[in-house]
N, C-alpha and C positions, 0 to 999 in steps of 0.2 A: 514225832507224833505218836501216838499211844493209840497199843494194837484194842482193836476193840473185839471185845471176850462174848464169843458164844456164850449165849444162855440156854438152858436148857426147856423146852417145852413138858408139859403133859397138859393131859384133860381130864378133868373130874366129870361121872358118872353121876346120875342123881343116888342112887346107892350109896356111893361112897359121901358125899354131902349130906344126907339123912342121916348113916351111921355117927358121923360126926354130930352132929345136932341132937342124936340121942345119946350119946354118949354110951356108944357100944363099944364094948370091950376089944383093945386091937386095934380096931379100926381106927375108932375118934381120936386116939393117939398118932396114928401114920399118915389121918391128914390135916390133924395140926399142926406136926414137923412139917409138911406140903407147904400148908397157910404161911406158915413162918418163914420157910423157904420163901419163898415168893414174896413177902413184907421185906426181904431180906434183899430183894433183884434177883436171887440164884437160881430161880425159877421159874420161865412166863406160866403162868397155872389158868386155863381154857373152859369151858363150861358152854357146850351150845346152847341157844338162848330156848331149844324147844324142852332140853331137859331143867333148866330152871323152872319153865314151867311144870314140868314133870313134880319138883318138888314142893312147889306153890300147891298145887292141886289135892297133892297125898297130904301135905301140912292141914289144908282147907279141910278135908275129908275127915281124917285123922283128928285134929286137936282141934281145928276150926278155924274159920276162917281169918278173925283176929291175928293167931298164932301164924297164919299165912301171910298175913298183909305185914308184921313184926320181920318175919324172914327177908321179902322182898325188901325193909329196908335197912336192913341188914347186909344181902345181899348187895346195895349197890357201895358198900364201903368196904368189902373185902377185896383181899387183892385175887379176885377172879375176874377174867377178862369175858364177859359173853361174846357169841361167837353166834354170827346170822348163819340163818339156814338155806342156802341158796339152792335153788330149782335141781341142778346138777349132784349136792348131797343128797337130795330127796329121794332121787332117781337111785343113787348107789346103793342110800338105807335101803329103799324097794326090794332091791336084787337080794341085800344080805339077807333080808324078812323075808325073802321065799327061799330062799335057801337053806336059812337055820332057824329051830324053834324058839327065837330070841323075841321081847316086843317089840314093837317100832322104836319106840323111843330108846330104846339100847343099840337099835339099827343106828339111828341118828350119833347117838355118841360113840358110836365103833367108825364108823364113817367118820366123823371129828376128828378123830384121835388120825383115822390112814392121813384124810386131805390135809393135816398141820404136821404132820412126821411126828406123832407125839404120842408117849405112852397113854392106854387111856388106863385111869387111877381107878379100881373098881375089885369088889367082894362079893359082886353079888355073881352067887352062882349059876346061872346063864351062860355066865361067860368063861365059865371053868375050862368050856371045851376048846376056848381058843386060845389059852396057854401054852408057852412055848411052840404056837403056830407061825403062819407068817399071814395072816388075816390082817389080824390087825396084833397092835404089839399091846399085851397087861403086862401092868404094874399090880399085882397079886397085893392086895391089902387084908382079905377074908382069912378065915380060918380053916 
């Protein structure tokens, strides 16, 4: 019988899905190698379902809302797994949001990334301070 092969987890930030989407320098490159990875199986690649909303919301705001509802269907053919938001991460995000000057919804995907044991994939600098911590674990994609 055939040994069955860890895969490897992360989770993507809305940060890092935006950068890609704008096609910012760096970034949009390290998570289309992700994307690819993960079309590939070498990667289950995570996105809680509050920061998709996250990047619905900045698309809608930003470019409008067309260009938002374009993403979401987009979104549901990429190989990104959403990820519900249960009562218990809510409560964790809570504690990280009074702890550190981050916003909720970075609480929520710092949270994603500890409760799945998975890097979480992000640039944006918020999250600078929790590099090489033991917080939660980055995958450093920023400049």
């Amino acid at each position: 019988m055939a040994k069955k092969v860890a895969i490897a987890r992360k989770v993507l930030d809305s940060w890092a899905l935006l950068s890609w989407l704008k096609g910012a320098p760096h970034a949009a490159g390290e998570v289309r190698r992700i994307l690819e990875q993960s079309e590939q199986g070498r990667v289950e690649l995570l996105m809680s379902i509050m920061n998709v909303g996250e990047v619905y919301y900045i698309l809608a705001k930003n470019v409008g809302p067309q260009e938002a509802e374009n993403f979401l269907g987009d979104f549901r053919g990429m190989p990104v797994k959403s990820v519900a938001v249960p009562k218990a991460l809510v409560m964790a995000a809570a504690h990280l949001k009074a702890k550190y000057p981050i916003s909720y919804a970075d609480a929520i995907a710092a949270e994603t990334a500890v409760r799945t044991g998975a890097p979480l994939v992000t640039g944006d600098p918020d999250f600078k301070r929790f590099v090489g911590g033991d917080i939660v674990q980055i995958e450093w994609i920023g400049t």
